[in-house]
N, CA and C of each residue as an Amber inpcrd file, in Angstrom:
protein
   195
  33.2420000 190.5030000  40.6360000  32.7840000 189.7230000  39.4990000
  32.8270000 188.2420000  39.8800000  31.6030000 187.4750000  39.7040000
  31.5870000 186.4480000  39.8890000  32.2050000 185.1400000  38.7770000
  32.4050000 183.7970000  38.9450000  32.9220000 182.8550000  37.9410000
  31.6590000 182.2750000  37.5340000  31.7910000 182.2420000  36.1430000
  30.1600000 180.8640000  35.8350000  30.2790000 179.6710000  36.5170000
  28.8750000 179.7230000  37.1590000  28.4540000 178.3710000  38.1680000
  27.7330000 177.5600000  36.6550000  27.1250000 176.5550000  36.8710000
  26.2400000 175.5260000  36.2150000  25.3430000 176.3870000  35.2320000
  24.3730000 177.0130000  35.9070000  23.4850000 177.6730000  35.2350000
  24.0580000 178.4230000  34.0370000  25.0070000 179.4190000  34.5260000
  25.4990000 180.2920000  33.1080000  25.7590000 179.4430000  32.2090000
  26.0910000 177.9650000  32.5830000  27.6070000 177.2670000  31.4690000
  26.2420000 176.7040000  30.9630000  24.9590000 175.9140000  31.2220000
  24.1770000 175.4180000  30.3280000  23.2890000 176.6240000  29.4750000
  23.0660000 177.5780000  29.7440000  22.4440000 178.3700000  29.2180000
  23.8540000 178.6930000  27.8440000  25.1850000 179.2970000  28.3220000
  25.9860000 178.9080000  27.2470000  25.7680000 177.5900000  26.0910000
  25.6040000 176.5150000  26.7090000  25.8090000 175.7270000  25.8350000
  24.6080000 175.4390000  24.8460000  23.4430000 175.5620000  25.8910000
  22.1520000 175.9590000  24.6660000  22.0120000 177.0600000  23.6660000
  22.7020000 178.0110000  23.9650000  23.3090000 178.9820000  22.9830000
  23.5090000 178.6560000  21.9710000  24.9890000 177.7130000  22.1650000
  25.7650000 177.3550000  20.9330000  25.2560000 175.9460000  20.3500000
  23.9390000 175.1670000  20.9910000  23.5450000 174.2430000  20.2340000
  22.5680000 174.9750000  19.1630000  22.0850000 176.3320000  19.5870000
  21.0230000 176.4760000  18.4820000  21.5740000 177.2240000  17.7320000
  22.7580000 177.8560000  17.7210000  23.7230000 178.8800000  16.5800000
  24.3720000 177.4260000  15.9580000  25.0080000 176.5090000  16.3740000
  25.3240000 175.5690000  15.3550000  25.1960000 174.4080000  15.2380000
  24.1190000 173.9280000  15.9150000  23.5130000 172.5510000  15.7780000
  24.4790000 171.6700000  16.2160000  23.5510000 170.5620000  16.7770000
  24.1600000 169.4210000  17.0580000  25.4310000 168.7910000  16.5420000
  25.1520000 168.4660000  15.4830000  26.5970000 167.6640000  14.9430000
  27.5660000 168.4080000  14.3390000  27.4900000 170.4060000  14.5740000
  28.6830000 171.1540000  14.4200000  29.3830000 171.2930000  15.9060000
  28.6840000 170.9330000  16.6860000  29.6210000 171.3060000  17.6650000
  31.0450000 170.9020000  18.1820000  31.0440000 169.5090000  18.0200000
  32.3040000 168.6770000  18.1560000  33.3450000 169.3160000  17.0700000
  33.2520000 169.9370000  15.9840000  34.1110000 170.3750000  14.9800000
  33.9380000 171.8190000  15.3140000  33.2460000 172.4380000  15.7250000
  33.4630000 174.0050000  16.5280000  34.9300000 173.8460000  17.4570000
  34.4920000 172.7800000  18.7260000  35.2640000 172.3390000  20.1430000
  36.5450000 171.9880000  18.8990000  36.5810000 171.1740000  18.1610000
  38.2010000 170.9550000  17.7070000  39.0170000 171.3400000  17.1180000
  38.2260000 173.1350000  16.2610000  39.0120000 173.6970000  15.6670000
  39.2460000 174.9850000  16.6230000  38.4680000 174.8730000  17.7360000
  38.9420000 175.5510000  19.2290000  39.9940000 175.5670000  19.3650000
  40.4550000 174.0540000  19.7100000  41.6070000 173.2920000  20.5120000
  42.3180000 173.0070000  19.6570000  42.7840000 173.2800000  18.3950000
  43.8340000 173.1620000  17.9010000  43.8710000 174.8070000  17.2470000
  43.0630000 175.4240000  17.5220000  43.9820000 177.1070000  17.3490000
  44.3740000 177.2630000  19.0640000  44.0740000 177.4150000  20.2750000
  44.4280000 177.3000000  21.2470000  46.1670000 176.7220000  21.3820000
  46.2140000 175.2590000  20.5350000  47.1500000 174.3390000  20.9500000
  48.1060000 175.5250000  20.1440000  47.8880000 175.8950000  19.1380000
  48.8320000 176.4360000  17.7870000  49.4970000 178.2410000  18.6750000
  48.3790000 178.2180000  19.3480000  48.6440000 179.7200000  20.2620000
  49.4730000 180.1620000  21.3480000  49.6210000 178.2880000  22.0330000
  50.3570000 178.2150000  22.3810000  51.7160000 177.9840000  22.3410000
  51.8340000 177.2130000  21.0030000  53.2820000 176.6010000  21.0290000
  54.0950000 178.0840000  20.1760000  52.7640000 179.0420000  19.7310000
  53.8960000 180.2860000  19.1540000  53.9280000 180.7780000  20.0510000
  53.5260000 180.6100000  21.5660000  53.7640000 181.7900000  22.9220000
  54.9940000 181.0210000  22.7410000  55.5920000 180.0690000  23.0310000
  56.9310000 179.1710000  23.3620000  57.2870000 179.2250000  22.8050000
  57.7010000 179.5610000  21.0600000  58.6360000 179.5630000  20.2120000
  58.9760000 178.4320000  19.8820000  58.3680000 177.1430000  20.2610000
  59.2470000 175.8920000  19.2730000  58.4500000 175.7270000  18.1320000
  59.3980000 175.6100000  17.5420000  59.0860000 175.1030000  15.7540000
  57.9500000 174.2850000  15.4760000  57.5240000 174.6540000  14.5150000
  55.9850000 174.0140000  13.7590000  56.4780000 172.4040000  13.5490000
  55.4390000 171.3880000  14.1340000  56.0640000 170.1980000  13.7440000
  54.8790000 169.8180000  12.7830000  54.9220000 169.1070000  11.6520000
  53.9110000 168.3420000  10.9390000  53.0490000 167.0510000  11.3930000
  51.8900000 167.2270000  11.4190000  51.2080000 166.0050000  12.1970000
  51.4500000 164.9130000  11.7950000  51.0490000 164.1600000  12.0080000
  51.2330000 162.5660000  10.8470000  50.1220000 162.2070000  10.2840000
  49.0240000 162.9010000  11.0240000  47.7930000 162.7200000  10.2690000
  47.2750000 164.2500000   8.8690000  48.6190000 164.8340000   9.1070000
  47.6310000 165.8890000   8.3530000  48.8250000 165.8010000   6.9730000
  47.8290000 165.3230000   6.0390000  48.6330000 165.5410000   4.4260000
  48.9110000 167.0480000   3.6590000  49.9050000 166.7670000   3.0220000
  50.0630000 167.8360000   2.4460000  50.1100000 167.6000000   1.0680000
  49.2610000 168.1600000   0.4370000  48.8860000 167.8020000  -1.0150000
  50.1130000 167.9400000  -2.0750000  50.3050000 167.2310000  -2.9430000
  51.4900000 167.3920000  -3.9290000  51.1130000 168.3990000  -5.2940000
  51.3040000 169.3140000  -5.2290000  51.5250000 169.6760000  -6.7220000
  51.5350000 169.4040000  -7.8160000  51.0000000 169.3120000  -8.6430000
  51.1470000 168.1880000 -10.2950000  51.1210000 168.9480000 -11.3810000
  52.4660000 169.0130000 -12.3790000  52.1880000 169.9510000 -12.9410000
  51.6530000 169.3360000 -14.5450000  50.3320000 169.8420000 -15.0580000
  50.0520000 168.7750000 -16.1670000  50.2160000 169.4560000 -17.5600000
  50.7560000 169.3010000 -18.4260000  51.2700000 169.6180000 -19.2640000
  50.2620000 169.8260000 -20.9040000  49.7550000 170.4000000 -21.9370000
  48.6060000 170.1170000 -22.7550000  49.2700000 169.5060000 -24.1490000
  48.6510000 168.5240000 -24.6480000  49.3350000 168.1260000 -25.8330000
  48.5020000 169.1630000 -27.0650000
C-alpha cells in the first residue's frame, strides 16, 4: 500500500471544497483539531482544563410577577 503523494491530497482537497465550500473549511480544519487535541489529552488522562477564551454561560433564574 502506497502513502498519498500530491495528486491524491489535491484531488482530496477539491473534494472537500465542493462538499463544503470555501469559507467552511477553516471551521471544518478547527473543529478537526480541537476534537483530535480533546482525543488526545483523554488518551493521557490529565484533567479537562477550561480555555480562557471559551465562556460558560450563567444560568438566570427569572422569576413571574
Amino acid at each position: 500500500m502506497e502513502t498519498l503523494g500530491m495528486p491524491e491530497l489535491l484531488v482530496i482537497l477539491g473534494v472537500a471544497v465542493l462538499l463544503f465550500g470555501g469559507k467552511k473549511i477553516p471551521e471544518v480544519a478547527k473543529g478537526l483539531g480541537e476534537g483530535i487535541r480533546n482525543f488526545k489529552t483523554a488518551l493521557k488522562g490529565e484533567p479537562e482544563k477550561a480555555d480562557s477564551a471559551e465562556v460558560i454561560p450563567e444560568v438566570v433564574k427569572i422569576e413571574k410577577a
